[in-house]
C-alpha positions in Angstrom: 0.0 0.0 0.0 1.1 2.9 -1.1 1.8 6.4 1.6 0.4 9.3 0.9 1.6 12.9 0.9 0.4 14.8 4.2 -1.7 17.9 3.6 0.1 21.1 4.8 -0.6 22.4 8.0 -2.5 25.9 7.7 -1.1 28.9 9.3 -3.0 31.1 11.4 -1.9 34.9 11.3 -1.7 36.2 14.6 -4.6 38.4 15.3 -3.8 42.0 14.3 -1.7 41.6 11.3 -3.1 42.5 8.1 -1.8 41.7 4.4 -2.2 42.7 1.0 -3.5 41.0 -1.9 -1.2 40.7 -4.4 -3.7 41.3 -7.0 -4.5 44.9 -5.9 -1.5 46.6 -6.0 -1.1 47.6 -9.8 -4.7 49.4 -9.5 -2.7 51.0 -6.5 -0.4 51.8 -8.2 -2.5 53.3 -10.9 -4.0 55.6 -8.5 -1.5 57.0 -7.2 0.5 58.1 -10.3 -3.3 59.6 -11.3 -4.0 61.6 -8.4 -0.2 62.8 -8.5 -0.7 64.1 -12.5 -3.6 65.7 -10.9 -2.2 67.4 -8.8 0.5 68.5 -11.1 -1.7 69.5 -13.4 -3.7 71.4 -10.8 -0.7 73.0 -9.7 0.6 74.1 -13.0 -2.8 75.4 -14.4 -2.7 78.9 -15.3 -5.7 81.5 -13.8 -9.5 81.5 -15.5 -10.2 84.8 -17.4 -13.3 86.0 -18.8 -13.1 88.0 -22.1 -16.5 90.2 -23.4 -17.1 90.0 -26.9 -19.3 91.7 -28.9 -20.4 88.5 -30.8 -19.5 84.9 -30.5 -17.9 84.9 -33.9 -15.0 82.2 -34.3 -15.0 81.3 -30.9 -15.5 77.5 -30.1 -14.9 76.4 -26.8 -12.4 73.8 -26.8 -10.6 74.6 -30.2 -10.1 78.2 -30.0 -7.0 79.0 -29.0 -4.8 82.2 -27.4 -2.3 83.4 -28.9 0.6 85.5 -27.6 3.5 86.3 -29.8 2.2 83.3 -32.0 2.8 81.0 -28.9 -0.8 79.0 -27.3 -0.8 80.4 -24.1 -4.5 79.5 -23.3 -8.2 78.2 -24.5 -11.3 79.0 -25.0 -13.3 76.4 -22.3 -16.6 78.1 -22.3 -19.1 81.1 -24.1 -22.3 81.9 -23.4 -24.5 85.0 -23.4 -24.3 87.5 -21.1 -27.2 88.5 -18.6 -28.4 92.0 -20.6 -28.3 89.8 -24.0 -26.1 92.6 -25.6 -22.8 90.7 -25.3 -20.9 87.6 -25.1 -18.9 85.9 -22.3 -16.0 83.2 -22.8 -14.2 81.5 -20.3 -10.9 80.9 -21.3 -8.0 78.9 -19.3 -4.7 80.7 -19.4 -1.3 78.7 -19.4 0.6 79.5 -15.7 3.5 81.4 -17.5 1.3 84.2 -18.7 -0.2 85.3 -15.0 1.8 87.9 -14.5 1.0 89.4 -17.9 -2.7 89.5 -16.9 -2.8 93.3 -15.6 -4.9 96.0 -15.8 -3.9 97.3 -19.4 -3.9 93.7 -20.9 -5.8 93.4 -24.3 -7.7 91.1 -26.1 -9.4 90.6 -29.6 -10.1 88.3 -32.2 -7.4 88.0 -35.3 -9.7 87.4 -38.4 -9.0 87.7 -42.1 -8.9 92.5 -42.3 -7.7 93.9 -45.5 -7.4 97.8 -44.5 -6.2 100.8 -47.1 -2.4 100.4 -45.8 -1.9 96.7 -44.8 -3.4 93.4 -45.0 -3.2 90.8 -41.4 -4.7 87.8 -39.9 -4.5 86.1 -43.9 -3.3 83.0 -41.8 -6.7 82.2 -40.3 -7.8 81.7 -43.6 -6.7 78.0 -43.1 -6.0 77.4 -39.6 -9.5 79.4 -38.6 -10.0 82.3 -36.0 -8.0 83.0 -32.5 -7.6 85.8 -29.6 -4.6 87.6 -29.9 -3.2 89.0 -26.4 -1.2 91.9 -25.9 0.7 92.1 -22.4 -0.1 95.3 -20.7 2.2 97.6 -18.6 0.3 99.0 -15.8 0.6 97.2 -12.1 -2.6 95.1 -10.5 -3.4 91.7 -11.7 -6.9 91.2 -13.4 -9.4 88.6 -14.4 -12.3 89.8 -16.5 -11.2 92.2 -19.5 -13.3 93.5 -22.6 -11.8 92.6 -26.0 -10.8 94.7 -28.4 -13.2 95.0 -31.6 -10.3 95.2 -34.1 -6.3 94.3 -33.5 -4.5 97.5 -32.1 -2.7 99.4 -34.8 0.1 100.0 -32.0 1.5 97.9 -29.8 1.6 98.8 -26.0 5.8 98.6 -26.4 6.4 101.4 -29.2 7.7 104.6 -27.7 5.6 107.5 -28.9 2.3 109.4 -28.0 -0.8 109.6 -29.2 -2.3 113.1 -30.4 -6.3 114.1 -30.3 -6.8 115.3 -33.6 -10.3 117.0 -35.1 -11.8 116.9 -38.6 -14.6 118.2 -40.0 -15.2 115.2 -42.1 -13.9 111.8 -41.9 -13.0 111.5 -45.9 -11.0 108.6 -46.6 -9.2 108.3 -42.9 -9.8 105.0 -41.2 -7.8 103.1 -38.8 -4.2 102.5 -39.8 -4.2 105.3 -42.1 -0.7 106.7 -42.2 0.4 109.8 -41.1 3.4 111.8 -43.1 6.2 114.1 -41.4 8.1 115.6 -44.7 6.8 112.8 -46.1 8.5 110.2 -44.2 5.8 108.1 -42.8 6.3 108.5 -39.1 2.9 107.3 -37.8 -1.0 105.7 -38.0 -4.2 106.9 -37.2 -5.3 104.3 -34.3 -9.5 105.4 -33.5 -11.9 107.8 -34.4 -15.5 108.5 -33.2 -17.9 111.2 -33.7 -18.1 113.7 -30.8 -21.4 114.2 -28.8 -22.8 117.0 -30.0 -22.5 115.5 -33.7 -20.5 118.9 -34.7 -17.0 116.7 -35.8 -15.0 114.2 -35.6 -12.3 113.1 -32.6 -9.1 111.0 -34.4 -6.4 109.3 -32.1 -3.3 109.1 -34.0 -0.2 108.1 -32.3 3.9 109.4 -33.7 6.4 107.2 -32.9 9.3 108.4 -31.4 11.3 110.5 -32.4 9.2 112.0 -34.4 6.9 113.0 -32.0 9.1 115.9 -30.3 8.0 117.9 -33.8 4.6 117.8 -32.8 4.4 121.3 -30.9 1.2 123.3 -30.0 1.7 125.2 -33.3 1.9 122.2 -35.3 -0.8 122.0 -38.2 -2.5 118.9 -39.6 -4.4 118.3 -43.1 -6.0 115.6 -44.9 -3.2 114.2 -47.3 -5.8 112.1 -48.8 -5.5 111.7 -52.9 -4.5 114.5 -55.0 -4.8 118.0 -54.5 -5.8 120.5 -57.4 -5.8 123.7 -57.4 -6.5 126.5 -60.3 -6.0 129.9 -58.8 -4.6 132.9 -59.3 -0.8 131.1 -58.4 -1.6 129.3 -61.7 -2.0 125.4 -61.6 -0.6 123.6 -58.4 -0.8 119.7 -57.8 0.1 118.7 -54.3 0.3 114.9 -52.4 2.0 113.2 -50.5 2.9 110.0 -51.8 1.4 107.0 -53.6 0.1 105.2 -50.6 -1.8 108.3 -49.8 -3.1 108.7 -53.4 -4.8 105.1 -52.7 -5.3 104.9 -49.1 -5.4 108.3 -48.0 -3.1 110.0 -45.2 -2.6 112.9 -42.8 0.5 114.9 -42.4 1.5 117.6 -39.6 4.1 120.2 -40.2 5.0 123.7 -37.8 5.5 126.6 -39.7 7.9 128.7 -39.9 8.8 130.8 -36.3 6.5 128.4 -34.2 6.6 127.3 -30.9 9.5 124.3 -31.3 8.0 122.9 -27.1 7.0 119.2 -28.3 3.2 119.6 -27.4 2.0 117.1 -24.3 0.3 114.3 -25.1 -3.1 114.3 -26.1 -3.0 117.7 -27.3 -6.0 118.2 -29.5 -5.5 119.9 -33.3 -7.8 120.9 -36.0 -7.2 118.9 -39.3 -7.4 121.3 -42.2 -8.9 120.0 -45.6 -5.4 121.0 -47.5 -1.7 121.7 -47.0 -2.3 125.9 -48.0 -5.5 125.8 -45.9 -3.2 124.8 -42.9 -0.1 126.4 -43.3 -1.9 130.2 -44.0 -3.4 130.5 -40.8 -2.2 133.2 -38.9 0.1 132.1 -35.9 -0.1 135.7 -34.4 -2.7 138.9 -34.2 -4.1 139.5 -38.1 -4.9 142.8 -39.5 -8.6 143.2 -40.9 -9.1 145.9 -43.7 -12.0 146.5 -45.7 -11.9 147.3 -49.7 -14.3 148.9 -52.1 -14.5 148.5 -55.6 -16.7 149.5 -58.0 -16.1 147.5 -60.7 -16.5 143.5 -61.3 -14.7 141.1 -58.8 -15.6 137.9 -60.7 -12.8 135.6 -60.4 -12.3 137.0 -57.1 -12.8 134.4 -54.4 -12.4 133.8 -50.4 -8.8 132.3 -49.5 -7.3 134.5 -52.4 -3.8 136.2 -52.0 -3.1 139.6 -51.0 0.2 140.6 -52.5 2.7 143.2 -52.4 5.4 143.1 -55.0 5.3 138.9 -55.4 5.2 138.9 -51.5 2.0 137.2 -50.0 0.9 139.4 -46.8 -2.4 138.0 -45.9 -5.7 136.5 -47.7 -9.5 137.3 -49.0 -11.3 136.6 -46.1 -15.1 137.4 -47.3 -16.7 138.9 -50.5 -20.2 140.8 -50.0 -22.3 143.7 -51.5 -23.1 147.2 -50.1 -25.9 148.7 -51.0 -26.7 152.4 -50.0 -30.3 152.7 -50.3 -30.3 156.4 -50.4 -27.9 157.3 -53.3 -29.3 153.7 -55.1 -25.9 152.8 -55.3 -24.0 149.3 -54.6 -20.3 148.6 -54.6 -18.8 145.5 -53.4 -17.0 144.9 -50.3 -14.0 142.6 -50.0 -12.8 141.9 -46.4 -9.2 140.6 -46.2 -6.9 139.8 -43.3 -3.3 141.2 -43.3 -0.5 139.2 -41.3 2.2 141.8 -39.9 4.4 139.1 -38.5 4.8 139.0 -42.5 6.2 142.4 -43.0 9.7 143.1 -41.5 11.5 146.4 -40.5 14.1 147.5 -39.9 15.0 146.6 -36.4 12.2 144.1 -35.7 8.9 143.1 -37.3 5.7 145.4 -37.8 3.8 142.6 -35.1 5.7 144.2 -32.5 4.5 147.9 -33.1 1.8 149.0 -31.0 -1.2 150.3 -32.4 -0.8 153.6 -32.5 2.8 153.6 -34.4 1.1 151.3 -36.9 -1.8 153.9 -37.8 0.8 156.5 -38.1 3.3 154.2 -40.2 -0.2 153.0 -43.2 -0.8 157.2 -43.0 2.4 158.0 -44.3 2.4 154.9 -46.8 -0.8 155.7 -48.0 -0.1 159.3 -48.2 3.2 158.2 -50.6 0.2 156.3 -52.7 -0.7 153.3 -51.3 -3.5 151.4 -53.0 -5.4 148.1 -53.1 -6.0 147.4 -56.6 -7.2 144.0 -58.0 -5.0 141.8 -60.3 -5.3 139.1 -62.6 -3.3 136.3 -61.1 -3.8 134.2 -64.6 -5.1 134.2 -68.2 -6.1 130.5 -68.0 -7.7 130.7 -64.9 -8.8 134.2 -64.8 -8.8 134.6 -60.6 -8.1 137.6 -59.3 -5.7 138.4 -56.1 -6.1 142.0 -54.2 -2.4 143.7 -54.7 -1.2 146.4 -52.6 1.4 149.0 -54.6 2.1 152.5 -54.4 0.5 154.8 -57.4 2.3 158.4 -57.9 -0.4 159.8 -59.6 -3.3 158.7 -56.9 -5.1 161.6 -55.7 -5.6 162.5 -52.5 -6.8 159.7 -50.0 -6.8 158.5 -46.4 -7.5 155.5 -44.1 -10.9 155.6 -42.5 -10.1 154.6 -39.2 -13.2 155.2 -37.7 -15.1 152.5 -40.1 -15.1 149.3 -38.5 -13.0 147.0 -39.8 -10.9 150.3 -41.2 -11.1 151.1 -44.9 -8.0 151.3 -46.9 -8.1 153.5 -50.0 -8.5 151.3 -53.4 -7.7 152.0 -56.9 -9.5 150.4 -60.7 -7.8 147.8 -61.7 -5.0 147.9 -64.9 -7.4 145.7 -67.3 -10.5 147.7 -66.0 -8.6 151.0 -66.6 -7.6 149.8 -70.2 -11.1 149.1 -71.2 -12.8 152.4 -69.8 -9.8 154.1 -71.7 -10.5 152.2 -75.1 -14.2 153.0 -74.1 -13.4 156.9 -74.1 -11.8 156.5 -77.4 -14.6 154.7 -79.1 -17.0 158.0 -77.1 -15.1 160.2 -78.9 -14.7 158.6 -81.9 -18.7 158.7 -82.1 -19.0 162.2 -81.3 -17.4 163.6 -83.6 -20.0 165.9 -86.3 -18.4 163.9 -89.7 -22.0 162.4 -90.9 -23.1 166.3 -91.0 -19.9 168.0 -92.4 -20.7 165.4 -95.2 -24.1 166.0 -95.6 -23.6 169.5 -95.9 -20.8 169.4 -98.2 -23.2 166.8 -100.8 -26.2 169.4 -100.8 -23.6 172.1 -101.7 -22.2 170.0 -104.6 -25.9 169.4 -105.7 -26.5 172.6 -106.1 -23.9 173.6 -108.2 -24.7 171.0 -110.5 -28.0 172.0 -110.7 -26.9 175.6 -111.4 -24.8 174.6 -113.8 -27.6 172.4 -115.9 -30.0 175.5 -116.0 -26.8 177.8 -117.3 -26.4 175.4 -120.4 -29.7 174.8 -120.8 -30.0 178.6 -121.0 -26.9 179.0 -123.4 -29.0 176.7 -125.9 -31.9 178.5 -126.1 -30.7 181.7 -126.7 -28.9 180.3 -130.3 -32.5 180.1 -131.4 -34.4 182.9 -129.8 -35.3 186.5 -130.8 -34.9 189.8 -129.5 -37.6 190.0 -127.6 -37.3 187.1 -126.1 -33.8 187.5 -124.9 -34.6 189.6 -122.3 -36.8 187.3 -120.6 -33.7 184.6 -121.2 -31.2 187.1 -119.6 -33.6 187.5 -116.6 -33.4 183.9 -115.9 -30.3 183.5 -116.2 -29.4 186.4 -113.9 -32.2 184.7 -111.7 -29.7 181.1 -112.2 -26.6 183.1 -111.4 -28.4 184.1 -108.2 -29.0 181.4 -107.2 -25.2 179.8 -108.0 -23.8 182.5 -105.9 -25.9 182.0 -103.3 -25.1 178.0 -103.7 -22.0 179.2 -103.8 -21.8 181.0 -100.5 -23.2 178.2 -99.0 -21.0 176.0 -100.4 -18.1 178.6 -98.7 -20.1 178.4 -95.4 -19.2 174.8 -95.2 -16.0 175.0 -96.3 -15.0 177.6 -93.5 -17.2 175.1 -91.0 -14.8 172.6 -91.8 -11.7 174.6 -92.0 -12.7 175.7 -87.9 -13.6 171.9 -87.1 -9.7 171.1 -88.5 -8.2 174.0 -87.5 -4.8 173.0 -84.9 -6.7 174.8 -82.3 -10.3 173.9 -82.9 -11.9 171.7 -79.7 -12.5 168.8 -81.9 -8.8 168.7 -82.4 -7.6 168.7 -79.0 -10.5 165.9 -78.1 -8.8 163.7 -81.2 -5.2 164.5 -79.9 -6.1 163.4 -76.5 -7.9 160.2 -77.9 -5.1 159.7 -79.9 -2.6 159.9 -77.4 -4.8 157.7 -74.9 -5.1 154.9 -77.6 -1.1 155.5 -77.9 -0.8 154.7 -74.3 -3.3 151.6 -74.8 -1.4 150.5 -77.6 2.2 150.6 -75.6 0.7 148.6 -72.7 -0.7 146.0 -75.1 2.8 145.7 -76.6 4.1 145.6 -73.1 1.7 142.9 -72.3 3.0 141.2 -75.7 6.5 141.6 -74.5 5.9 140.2 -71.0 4.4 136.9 -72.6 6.9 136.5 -75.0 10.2 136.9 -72.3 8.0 134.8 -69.8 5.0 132.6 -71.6 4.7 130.5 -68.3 3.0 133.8 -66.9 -0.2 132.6 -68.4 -0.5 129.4 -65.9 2.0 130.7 -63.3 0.7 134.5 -63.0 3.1 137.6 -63.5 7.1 136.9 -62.6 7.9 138.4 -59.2 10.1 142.1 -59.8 13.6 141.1 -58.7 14.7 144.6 -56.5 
C-alpha cells in the first residue's frame, strides 16, 4: 500500500496583522500616479479669465486658442450669453506662465481675415481658422475679466511715442491704420476715431512714434493728405500729395510753420485737421490785420482764400466777399474783407507785429499818403482769378485811411485791365461824337446845287442860239435869276468850307479831343505791346501769373 503525501498544515496569522493581496497593487499603483498628474496639473494650471465679446464669432470652446507672440498660451473652455443679452462671455484657461501678464492694461481681440487701405493681417486664419490675440499690458494690479478689443491695435503697447487728439470736420477717406506723413517720411497711423457728442465733428487718435513725436508742438498743423490736390487759382496750376500710398489709401500729415513754438506739445494735445496743405499752413500764428476794400467795378474771379500781395510777396488773404448797398444814393459797390498778417512784414530793427497800435496807424498814414492802393490783379489768363495787390500809385489823388469805419477802410484804386477798357471805351466815345455824318451832308447838298446851277446855265446858253430879240430879255432874266441862285449856292458851299476849316483848325476843340484820344489809344497801344512783350520773355506767366520784380 502505497503512503500518501500529508496535507500542509494551515497557518494562522496572529490576530492584528493585516496583508495585502497581491492582486491589488497595480490598480494602486494606478491611482497614485493619477492623483499625483492631478495634482501636477492642478498646480501648474494657469488662472481662469473672462473675455467680453461683442459676438461669438469664431470662438468654439475647446478649439479656439490664445495666442501670444504666436505662442498658445490658453483656450477658450466656455461662451455663453451675457445677462443683458447685448454681449458675449467666454471662459478661457490661461497657461501659468502668462499670469503675470494678466494686468490691468492687458488686451484682447479676435485676429480674423482684415484687409485695411495700408496693410493686409490675420490672412493665416484663412486656413487654420480664428483665434484671440493678447497683448501684455504695462500697468501694475493683476486682473481677471477684461473687454476685448473689436479690431487688433494698430500699436503695440511697447512702441515709444504718444498719441495726439486730432479734429476733422469730415472723416474723408481716414480710417484706422491710415498713415500719417512728417516731410513725407511716414512716421505714424491713425489708431481710432469716433464722432463727438454734440455731432459737430470728428475726434481722431493718431499716435507718432518716437522720435518723431518731439515735432509735434502746439503750433503744429494737420491736413487731410488724402489723394491729390488741385488747385486752379490765381498762383496758376498747383498739384500737391504726399505719396502714392496716400493717393490710394489716403493719409494725414502735420508740419510747424515757420517761427513756431519748437515745445514738443503734451500728449493728447488736440488739433484741427485742415482740408489742404495751403489751408493749414496760411493760418495766422499771431494777431491779423482786418481791412475793408471797395471797388466798383467786377470782382468775378475774385474768391475767399485769395492772396493779398505786395510786389510777389504774400501778406495776408481774402477773407469774405459781399455787397453794399446804399439805399439812399441807389448805389452798390462791393466789399472785400481781407486779413493782413504783420508778422509778414519786416522792419528795420524788428517786425511790424511788434508795433503797438498807435505807431502802426501813423506808419499805413504815411504809406498811403506816398500812394498806397489796393487794386485787383489778374493772377492768370487761364484761370482768370483775381488776387487784391497792394502798390504804391504816384499819380493817386488824394486819400486816407478811415479809421473810424469798422473793420478800417483802406483806399483802393481800378484795376489795370479795367482802366484799359474804360480808356478804349473813351476813345470809341469820342470817336462817335465827332460831327463827320453832317460836315458830309452838308458838303453833298452844296455839290448838288452847283450842278443843278450849272444844268440851268447850259440849258439857257441853248436856247438863246435860237431865240429873238424880244425874247432874250426874258432869257437874260433867268439867267441872272440862275446866277443868283449859283452864288448864293456858292456862298453856302463857302459856309461849309470855312465850318470845316474851324472843325480842322490846330486849335479847334474837336482837335484837341482827337489829340487826346489819340494819345490815350497811344498809351493803350504801348501797354498792349508791353503785355505782348511780357508773354513772349515769360510765356509761363499765363499758368503761373506775372514773374515776381527782382529789387
Amino acid at each position: 500500500m502505497t503512503e500518501q503525501n500529508p496535507l500542509p498544515a494551515a497557518v494562522v496569522d496572529p490576530p492584528g496583522r493585516f496583508r495585502l493581496p497581491l492582486v491589488w497593487i497595480i490598480p494602486l499603483v494606478a491611482a497614485l500616479t493619477g492623483l499625483f498628474l492631478a495634482v501636477r496639473t492642478y498646480l501648474e494650471q494657469g488662472p481662469v479669465v473672462t473675455l467680453q465679446f461683442d459676438t461669438g464669432a469664431g470662438l468654439e470652446p475647446g478649439k479656439t486658442r490664445i495666442k501670444y507672440k504666436d505662442i498658445d498660451v490658453g483656450q477658450i473652455t466656455g461662451v455663453k450669453l451675457a445677462e443683458d443679452g447685448r454681449h458675449v462671455l467666454a471662459r478661457a484657461q490661461m497657461a501659468r506662465e502668462v499670469e503675470g501678464l494678466l494686468v490691468e492694461d492687458t488686451r484682447f481681440w479676435v485676429v480674423r481675415p482684415r484687409v485695411s487701405g495700408s496693410a493686409v493681417s490675420g490672412l493665416d486664419t484663412l486656413l487654420s481658422g480664428a483665434y484671440v490675440g493678447m497683448e501684455a499690458g504695462k500697468a501694475g494690479g493683476a486682473r481677471r475679466d477684461f473687454v476685448a478689443l473689436e479690431d487688433a491695435p494698430v500699436v503695440s503697447l511697447d512702441v515709444p511715442g504718444r498719441s495726439f487728439a486730432p479734429h476733422a470736420d469730415t472723416l474723408g477717406s481716414i480710417d484706422i491704420g491710415t498713415p500719417l506723413y512728417f516731410r513725407r517720411v511716414p512716421v505714424g497711423q491713425v489708431t481710432a476715431f469716433k464722432m463727438d457728442g454734440k455731432g459737430r465733428h470728428l475726434d481722431i487718435q493718431v499716435f507718432v512714434k518716437a522720435p518723431y513725436d518731439r515735432y509735434v508742438s502746439a503750433d503744429t498743423r494737420f491736413w487731410n493728405a488724402s489723394g491729390v490736390d488741385l488747385k486752379l487759382g490765381a498762383d496758376g496750376v498747383q498739384l500737391n500729395t504726399e505719396s502714392l500710398s496716400s493717393i490710394l489709401a489716403g493719409g494725414l500729415a502735420f508740419e510747424t510753420p515757420d517761427g513756431g513754438d519748437a515745445e514738443p506739445a503734451p500728449e493728447g494735445h488736440d488739433f484741427r485737421v485742415f482740408a489742404t496743405r495751403t489751408e493749414a499752413m496760411k493760418q495766422p500764428s499771431a494777431r491779423a490785420q482786418v481791412w475793408r476794400l471797395r471797388f466798383a467795378e467786377s470782382v468775378r474771379g475774385l474768391s475767399v482764400g485769395a492772396p493779398v500781395d505786395f510786389r510777389g510777396l504774400q501778406l495776408g488773404e481774402v477773407l469774405a466777399i459781399q455787397p453794399d448797398v446804399d439805399l439812399e444814393s441807389a448805389d452798390v459797390v462791393l466789399q472785400v474783407d481781407v486779413a493782413v498778417f504783420p508778422e509778414r512784414m519786416s522792419v528795420r530793427g524788428g517786425k511790424a507785429s511788434e508795433l503797438s497800435d498807435a505807431e502802426l496807424h501813423a506808419f499805413i498814414d504815411r504809406l498811403v499818403a506816398r500812394g498806397l492802393r489796393a487794386q485787383l490783379r489778374n493772377g492768370s489768363l487761364v484761370t482768370g482769378q483775381l488776387y487784391v495787390a497792394l502798390d504804391f500809385f504816384p499819380d493817386a489823388g488824394q486819400a486816407a485811411v478811415e479809421w473810424a469805419a469798422a473793420p478800417p477802410r483802406l483806399p483802393t484804386r481800378r484795376g489795370s485791365l479795367d482802366e484799359l477798357q474804360a480808356t478804349l471805351g473813351r476813345i470809341a466815345g469820342k470817336l462817335d461824337r465827332l460831327p463827320l455824318d453832317d460836315m458830309a451832308a452838308e458838303t453833298r447838298a452844296a455839290i448838288a446845287g452847283l450842278a443843278r446851277a450849272v444844268e440851268r446855265t447850259e440849258t439857257l446858253m441853248q436856247r438863246l442860239d435860237g431865240l429873238a430879240s424880244n425874247e432874250v430879255r426874258a432869257v437874260v432874266a433867268e439867267t441872272q435869276h440862275a446866277m443868283t441862285e449859283a452864288q448864293r449856292t456858292m456862298a453856302e458851299a463857302r459856309a461849309a468850307l470855312a465850318d470845316g476849316r474851324r472843325l480842322l483848325a490846330s486849335d479847334a476843340p474837336l482837335q484837341q479831343d482827337l489829340r487826346d484820344s489819340l494819345q490815350e489809344l497811344s498809351r493803350a497801344a504801348q501797354a498792349l505791346r508791353h503785355l505782348a512783350d511780357t508773354l513772349e520773355r515769360h510765356p509761363e506767366a499765363l499758368l503761373r501769373g506775372k514773374p515776381e520784380e527782382k529789387p
